[in-house]
N, C-alpha and C positions, 0 to 999 in steps of 0.2 A: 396426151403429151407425157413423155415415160418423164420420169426426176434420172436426173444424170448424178453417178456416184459419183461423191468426193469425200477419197479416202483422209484426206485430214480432219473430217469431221469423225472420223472411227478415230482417227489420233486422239483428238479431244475426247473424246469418249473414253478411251484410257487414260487420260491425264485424272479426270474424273473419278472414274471408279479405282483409280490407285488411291488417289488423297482420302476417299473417303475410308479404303480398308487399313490402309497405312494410322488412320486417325482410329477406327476402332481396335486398331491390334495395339494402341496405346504404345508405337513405338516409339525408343529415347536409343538417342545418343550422347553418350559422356554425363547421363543426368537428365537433359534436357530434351522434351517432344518436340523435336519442330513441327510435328503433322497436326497441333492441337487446334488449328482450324480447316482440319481434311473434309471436316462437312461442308466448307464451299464446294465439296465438287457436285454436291446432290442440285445447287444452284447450277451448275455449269448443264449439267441433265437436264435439267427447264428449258435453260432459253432452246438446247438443241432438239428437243421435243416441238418447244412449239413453231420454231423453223420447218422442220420436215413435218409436222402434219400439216402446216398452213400450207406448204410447199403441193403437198399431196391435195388438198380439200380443192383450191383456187386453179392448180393447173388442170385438174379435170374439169369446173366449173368454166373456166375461159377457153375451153378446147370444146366441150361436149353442149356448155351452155344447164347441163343439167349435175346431179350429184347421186351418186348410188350411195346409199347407208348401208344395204347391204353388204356389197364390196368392201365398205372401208370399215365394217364392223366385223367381216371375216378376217382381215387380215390386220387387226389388231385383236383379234384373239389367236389368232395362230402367232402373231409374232410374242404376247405377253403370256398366256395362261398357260401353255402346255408343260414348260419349266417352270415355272410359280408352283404350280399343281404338282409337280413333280417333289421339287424339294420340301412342299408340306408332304406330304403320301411319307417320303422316306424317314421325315422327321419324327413321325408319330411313334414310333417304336422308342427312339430317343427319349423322345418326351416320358414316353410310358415307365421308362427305366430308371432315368432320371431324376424328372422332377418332383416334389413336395406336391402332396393334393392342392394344396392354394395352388402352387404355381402352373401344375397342373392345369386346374378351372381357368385361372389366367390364362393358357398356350391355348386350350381349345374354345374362351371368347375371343382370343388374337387372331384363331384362325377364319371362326366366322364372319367377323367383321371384314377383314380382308376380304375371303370370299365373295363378300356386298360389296367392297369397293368402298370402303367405310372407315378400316382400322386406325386410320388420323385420328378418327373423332374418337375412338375407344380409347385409342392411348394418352389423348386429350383429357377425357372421361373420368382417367384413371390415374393422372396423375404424375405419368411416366416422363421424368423428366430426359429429356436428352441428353448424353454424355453423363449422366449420372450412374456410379458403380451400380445402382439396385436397377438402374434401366440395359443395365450387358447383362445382366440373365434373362430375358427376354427376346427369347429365338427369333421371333417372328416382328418385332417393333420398327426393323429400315420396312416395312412394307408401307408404315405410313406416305412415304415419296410417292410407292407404287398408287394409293390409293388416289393421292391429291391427281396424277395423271392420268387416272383412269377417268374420275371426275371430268375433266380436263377434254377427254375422249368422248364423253357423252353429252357435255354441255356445247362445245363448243361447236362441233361441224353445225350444229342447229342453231347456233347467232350467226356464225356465218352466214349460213342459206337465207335467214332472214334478211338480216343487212345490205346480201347481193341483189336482194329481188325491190328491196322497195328503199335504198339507200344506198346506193353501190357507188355513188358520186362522192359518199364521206366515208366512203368505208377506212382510208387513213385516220381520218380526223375520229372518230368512233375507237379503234385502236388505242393511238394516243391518250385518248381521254380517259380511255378504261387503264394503260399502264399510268396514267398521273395519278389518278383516283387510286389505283392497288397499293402504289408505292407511297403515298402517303399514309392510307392507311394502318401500312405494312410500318412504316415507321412510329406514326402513333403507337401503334399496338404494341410494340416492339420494348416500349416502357412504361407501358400500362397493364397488360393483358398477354405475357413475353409467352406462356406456354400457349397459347389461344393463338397466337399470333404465328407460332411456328409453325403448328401442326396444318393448319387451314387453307383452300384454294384462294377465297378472295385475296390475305396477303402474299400471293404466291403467284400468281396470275401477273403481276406486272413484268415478271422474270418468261414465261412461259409467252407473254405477248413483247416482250423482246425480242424472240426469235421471230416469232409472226411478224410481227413489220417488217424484219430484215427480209422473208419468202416473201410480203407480199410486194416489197420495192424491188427487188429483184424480179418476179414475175409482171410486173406491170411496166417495167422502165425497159424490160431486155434482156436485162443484163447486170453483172455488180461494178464497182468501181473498173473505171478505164485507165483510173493516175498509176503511170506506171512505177512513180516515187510512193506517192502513197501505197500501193502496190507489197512493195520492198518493205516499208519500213512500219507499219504500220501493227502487221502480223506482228511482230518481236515486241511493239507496244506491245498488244495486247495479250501475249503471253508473258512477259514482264510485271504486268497487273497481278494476272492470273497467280504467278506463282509469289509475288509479295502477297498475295491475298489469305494464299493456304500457309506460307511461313510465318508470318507476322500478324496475323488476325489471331485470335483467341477465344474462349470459351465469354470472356467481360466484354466483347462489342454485342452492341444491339443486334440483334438477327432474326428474322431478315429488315432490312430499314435500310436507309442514303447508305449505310456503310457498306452496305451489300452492292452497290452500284459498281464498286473499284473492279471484281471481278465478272459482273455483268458484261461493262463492259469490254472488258477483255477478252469474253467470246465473243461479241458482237463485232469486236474489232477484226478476229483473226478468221471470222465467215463472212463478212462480208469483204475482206481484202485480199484473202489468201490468193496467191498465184503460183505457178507451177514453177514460175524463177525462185520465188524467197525463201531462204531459209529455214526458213519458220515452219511454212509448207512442207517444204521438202521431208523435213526432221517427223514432221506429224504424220505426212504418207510413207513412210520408212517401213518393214515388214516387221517391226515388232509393233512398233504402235501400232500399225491399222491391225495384227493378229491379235492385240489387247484388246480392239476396241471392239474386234468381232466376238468378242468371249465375254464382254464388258458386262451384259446382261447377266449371265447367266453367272459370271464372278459377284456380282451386286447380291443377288439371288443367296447363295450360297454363304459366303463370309460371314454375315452376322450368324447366323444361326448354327454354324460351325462354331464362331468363336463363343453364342454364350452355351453351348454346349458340355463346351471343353471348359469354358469357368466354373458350371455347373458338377464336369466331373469331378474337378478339384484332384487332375491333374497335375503334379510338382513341377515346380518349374525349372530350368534348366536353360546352358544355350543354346538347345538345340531345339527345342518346345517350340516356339514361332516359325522356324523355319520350316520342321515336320508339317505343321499345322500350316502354315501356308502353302506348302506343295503339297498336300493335301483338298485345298481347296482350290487349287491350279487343276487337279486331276479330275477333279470332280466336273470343274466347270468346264473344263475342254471337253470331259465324255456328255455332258450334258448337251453342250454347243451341237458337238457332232450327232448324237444318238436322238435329241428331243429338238431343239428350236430347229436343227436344219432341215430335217423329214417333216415335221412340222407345216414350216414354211415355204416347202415344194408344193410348188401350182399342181405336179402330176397327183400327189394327193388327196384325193376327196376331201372334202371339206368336212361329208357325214363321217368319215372315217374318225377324224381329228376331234369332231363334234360327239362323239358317241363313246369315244375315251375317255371325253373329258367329262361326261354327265355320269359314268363309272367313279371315275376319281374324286368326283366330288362328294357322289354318294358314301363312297368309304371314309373319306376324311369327316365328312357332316354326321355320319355313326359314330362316328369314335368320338367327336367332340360332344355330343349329345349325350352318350354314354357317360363320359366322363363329368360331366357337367351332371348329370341325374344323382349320380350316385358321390357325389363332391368329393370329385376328385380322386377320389377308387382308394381310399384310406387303406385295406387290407389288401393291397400287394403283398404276394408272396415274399417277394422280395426283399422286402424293407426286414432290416434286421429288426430285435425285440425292443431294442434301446429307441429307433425310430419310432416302432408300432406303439410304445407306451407316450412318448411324448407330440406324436402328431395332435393328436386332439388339442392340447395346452402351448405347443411353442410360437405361435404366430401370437404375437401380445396384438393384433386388432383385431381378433375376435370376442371382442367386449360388445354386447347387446343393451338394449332396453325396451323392451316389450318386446323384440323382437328386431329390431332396429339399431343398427351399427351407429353408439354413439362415438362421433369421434370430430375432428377439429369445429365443423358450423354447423351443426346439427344441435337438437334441443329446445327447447325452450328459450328467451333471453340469448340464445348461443350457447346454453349449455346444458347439460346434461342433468336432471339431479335425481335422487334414488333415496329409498326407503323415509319416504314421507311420512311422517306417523303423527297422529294429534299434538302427542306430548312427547315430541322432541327432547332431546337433552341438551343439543347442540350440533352444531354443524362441521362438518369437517368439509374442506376445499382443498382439493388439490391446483396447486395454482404453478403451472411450468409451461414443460412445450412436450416434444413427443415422447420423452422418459415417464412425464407422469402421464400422460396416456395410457404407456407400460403397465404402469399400476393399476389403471379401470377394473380390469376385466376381475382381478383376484379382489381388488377392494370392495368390487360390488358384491361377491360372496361373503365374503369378513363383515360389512357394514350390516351386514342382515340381521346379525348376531347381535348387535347395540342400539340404543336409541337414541343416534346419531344419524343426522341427515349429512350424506353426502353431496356434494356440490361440485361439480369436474366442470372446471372451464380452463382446458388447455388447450396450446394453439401450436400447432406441430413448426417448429423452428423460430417459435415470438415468446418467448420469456414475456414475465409483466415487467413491464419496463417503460411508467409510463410519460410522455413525452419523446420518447424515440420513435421509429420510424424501422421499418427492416430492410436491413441491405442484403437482398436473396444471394444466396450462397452458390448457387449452380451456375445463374445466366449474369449476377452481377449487377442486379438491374434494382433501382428503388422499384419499393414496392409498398406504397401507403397503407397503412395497417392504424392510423391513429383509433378506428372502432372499437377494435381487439383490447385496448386497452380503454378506453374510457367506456365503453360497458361494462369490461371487469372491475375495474373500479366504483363504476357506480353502484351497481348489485354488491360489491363490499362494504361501501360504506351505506347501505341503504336498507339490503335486505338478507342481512346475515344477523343471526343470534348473536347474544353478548357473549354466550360461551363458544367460542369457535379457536379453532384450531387449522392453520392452513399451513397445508406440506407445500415447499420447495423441493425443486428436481430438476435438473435439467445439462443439457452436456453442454455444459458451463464453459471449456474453450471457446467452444464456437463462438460469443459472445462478448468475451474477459479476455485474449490474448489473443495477438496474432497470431500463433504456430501452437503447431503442437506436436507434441512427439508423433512418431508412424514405425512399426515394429515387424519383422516378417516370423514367420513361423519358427524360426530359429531362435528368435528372442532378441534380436539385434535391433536396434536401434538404425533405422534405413536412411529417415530424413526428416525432415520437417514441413511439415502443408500448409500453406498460409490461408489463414480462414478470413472471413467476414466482420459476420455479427453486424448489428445496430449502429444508427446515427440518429445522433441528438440533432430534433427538427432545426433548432436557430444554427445546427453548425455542420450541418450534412454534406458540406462540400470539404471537410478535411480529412486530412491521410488518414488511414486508419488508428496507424501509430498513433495519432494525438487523440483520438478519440477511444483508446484504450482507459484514460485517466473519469473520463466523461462519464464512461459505461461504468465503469467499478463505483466511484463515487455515485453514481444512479439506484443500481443496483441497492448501497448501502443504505442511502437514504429510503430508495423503497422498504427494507425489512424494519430500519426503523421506527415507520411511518406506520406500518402496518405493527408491530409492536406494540405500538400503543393500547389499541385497542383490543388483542388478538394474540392467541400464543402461535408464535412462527416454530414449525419443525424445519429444520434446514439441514437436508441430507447431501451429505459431503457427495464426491462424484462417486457414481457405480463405475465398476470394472468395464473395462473393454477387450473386447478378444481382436487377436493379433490376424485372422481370419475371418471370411465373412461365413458364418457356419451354416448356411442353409446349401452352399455351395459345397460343405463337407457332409453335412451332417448322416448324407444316404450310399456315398460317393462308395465303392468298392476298393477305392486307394486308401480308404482309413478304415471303413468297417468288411473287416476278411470273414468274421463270422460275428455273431452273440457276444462272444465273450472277449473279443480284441476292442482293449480301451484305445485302439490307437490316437482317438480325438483327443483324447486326456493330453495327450504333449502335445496335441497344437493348438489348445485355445487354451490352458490352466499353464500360469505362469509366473513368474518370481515375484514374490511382493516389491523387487526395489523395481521394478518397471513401472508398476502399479503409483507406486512414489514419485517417480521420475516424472511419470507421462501427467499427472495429476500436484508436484511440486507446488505452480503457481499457485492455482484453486485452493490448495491445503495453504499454502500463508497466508494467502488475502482472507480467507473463512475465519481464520485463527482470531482476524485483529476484531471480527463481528460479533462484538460481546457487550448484547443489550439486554434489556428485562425482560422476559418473555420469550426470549429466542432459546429454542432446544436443538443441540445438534446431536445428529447422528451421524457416526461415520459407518459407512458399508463396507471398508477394507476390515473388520472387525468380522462380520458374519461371510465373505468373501473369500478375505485375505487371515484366517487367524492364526497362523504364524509364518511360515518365509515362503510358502505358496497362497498364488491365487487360484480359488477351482470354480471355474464356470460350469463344468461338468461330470459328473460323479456317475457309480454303474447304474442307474435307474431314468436319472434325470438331465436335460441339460437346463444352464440359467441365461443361457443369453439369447437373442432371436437371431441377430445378425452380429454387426462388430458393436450396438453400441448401446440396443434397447434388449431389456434384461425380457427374458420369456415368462409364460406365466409362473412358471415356476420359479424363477427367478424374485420376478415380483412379489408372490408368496411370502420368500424370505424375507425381501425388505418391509411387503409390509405388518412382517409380525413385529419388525424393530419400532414399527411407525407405533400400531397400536400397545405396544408394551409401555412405547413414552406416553402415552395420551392415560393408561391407566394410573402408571405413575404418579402421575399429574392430579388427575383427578380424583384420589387416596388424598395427595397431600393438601388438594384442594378442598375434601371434604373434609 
């Protein structure tokens, strides 16, 4: 029984793969992104996936009685790998030119994983938050979609086949049960477990078995709706859903969960009703949509890895920049359409042909990635200017070790980390923040070696000690119970710290303490304002942030006082932030022309009154924290020490990205650290 095309389903497939490139090209009008929830359309790919392969699995089974895996395992690799394989193969040059060794080992475990049908869990693995700035340099991260449906491809035609052979009387009721189960799930997770919950087939499966029921009530009944009003009207619902979904949804709803339902069903609505009279139909079978929706693939394909490319280059931007780079990836994906998926997916094509390309291309990309991954990363590229080649080794502030072992947010002992344990101790020094003093590990575990000072790193990447609060994640918007974080730091403070101790503060104190914060472009200009997060106090976590600004600062003060008591507090004012994210400049051939062009020098070193501006709040509220024991440092001092700020000098650079100082960065600060702590302990003795 062949599947009869229906070109509005290529429509919706371009509805689809525009929301979502339109959402990573970060496009705004007047200000504002309407596309800031263009990732519904990776949902909208689900349910149509699992429509046409149930479509495909069942009418063979009810025509033939039987099911080839063969067959349908040929032509789901001819229709998926040949372009996938493709734009990794071309990538690899890119990457080689491009990227940082870290990021580097990063591109060719991304590429692996993928390869297995796996990269969800890698990106999961590692942290990769979605729609976050450090997750767009990550060429390869939309494959996660590809991986959950290929999952999807393997698991499924085999519950099928099971269910038809010895349950085929419930095989709806089975359906049903499994999208109730996903979709609750899905919604738990959603504010429990929000990156687990994105990345993963099980909460993902209720959306892909939405399309399934729609193929298999359509192939068991005859037919789809007969109402010829519902017919008409029904489709414009459910593209009316559709597109309140992608304008008015946001980065702050739960995803996937109930909320994800408004758009669910609005493809369900417009495949199971569409008619060749409506509207709606019509609009979707049109020649540009269904020519989108035939390029859809291979547009998906290409875009991300275009766009963190081109982030990577640190390419200037201009208005012409997106449009270039979007007909760019129009070009791309048409010759790929026409040259790789269509010969591809030609029956007259051998199969061993297509097969024997592809165990070539695999081989070349799984060298490259094993190469690179051997040698970490291929540090001496010719390439890399001298400025690169001296500070590779030191600028990623996470390569802090302990035995051998990356200590960093849960790892440790107790939760944390502690170093140079020596019989007779002098005292303890605690770094106690979030990922800024992390920043400091790697240089302080060198420095601490020198004294008879035990160190104590328990910081928690985006959880100040703050305690009584609760974290309000910054990306997805989602509480996120953290009371341990702080009543273990606490207890091991008041428990099992020497009486001589000394605990650094650090941390990028907006996120936290104020609503907004300044945002600055490479010019120096003051761009806008980003509205952040931070913390809620557990008895009052339901109010605006606004009111709970007063909450946190008064928290905050009472923590240092509290701690005071017992314990001298260092409390280092905010470090600098670069106007750029410099791992994106740092190798890029638009700022380093040779050796000796500082060009980076003017885009990340910059006027101390921005430094002032951006940092205004922080500097008054610190001003009024004047207890016994408390020592401040300010970093615009060793930074900023007269009317510029310089993150980077001809030897070195100090920042990693825009906000955590590199190791050499750290260095600096923590010589200010350890100068106050001698100080100290001179006039102590």
């Amino acid at each position: 029984m062949k599947i009869s095309y229906r070109p509005e389903i290529d429509g919706l497939r371009a509805i689809a793969v525009l929301s979502v490139i339109f959402y990573h090209a970060q496009v705004t009008f007047y200000g504002h992104n309407y596309f800031a929830s263009g990732f519904i359309g990776v949902d909208i790919f689900f349910v149509i996936s699992g429509y046409l392969i149930t479509s495909i699995i069942f009418k063979e089974l009810l025509t033939t009685g039987k099911f080839s895996f063969t067959y349908f395992y040929e032509r789901r690799i001819r229709r998926i790998l040949p372009v996938l394989f493709t734009v990794m193969l071309i990538s690899l040059p890119a990457a080689w030119f491009l990227l940082l060794p870290s990021s580097l080992e990063d591109f060719s475990k991304s590429i692996l994983y993928s390869l297995g049908f796996s990269s969800n869990f890698y990106f999961w693995f590692s942290n990769s938050v979605y729609g976050a700035e450090s997750s767009l340099l990550k060429p390869f991260l939309h494959t996660w979609s590809l991986s959950i449906e290929e999952q999807f491809y393997v698991l499924f035609p085999i519950i099928c086949i099971f269910l038809f052979t010895f349950f085929r009387r419930f095989l709806l009721v089975f359906f049903l049960l499994g999208l109730v189960i996903s979709l609750g799930a899905a919604d738990w997770g959603s504010k429990n477990y929000p990156s687990f919950n994105f990345y993963v087939l099980p909460t993902r499966a209720w959306e892909l078995l939405a399309g399934t029921i729609l193929a298999y009530l359509e192939i068991t009944l005859g037919s789809r709706s007969k109402n010829q009003i519902l017919n008409l009207t029904m489709p414009g619902l459910g593209l009316l859903l559709i597109i309140l979904s992608i304008f008015f949804f946001n980065d702050k709803i739960f995803h996937p969960s109930f909320y994800t339902l408004l758009p669910i069903i609005g493809v369900c609505l417009i495949i199971w009703f569409s008619d060749k009279d409506d509207i709606v139909t019509q609009i979707l079978s049109s020649k540009i949509f269904v020519g989108c929706g035939l390029i859809s693939y291979s547009l998906y394909l290409w875009h991300y890895s275009v766009f963190a490319f081109v982030r990577i280059a640190g390419f200037p931007d201009s208005v012409f920049k997106k449009p270039l780079v979007g007909s760019l990836i129009l070009l791309l994906s048409i010759a790929s359409y026409y040259l790789i998926e269509k010969p591809a997916r030609n029956k007259n094509v051998k199969f061993k042909k297509v097969f024997l390309a592809l165990i070539f291309t695999i081989f070349l990309i799984v060298t490259f990635s094993f190469y690179t991954l051997k040698n970490d990363g291929n540090k001496t590229r010719s390439h890399f200017p001298k400025i690169v080649a001296n500070t590779l080794e030191t600028l990623d502030y996470r390569n802090n070790t302990q035995n051998g072992l990356r200590c960093s947010n849960r790892s440790g002992k107790d939760g944390f980390c502690i170093f140079n344990q020596l019989e007779n101790n002098k005292g303890d020094i605690i770094l106690l923040g979030d990922s800024l003093t992390d920043a400091l590990l790697a240089n302080f575990i060198d420095q601490i070696s020198n004294t008879k000072f035990r160190l104590v790193h328990m910081s928690y990447s985006g959880n100040m000690y703050l305690p009584g609060f609760i974290q309000f994640n910054k990306i997805n918007k989602k509480y996120n119970l953290n009371f341990d974080f702080h009543s273990t730091r606490e207890n091991f403070i008041n428990n099992k710290v020497s009486k001589n101790s000394y605990i650094v503060v650090l941390g990028d104190y907006n996120y936290y303490f104020f609503e907004k914060r300044i945002k600055f472009d490479e010019n120096q200009e003051i761009t806008s304002y980003e509205t952040l997060n931070g913390f809620a106090d557990k008895e009052n976590i339901n109010l605006e942030y606004e009111k709970r600004i007063p909450l946190l600062k008064n928290k905050f003060r009472e923590t240092l006082f509290e701690l005071s008591k017992k314990h001298k507090v260092i409390l280092l004012y905010p470090s600098p932030v670069s106007p750029v994210n410099v791992p994106t400049k740092v190798n890029s051939n638009s700022i380093f022309n040779n050796e000796d062009n500082y060009y980076l020098k003017d885009k990340i070193n910059f006027k101390k009154n921005i430094y002032e501006e951006y940092n205004n709040n922080i500097i008054s509220f610190f001003e009024t924290l004047n207890f016994k024991n408390i020592y401040k440092i300010k970093l615009k001092d060793v930074f900023c020490p007269n009317e510029q700020c310089f993150l980077y000098d001809k030897d070195k650079i100090f920042i990693f990205d825009n906000v955590h100082p590199s190791y050499e960065g750290s260095k600096l600060i923590n010589d200010l650290i350890f100068s106050q702590i001698n100080e100290i302990e001179k006039k102590d003795f």
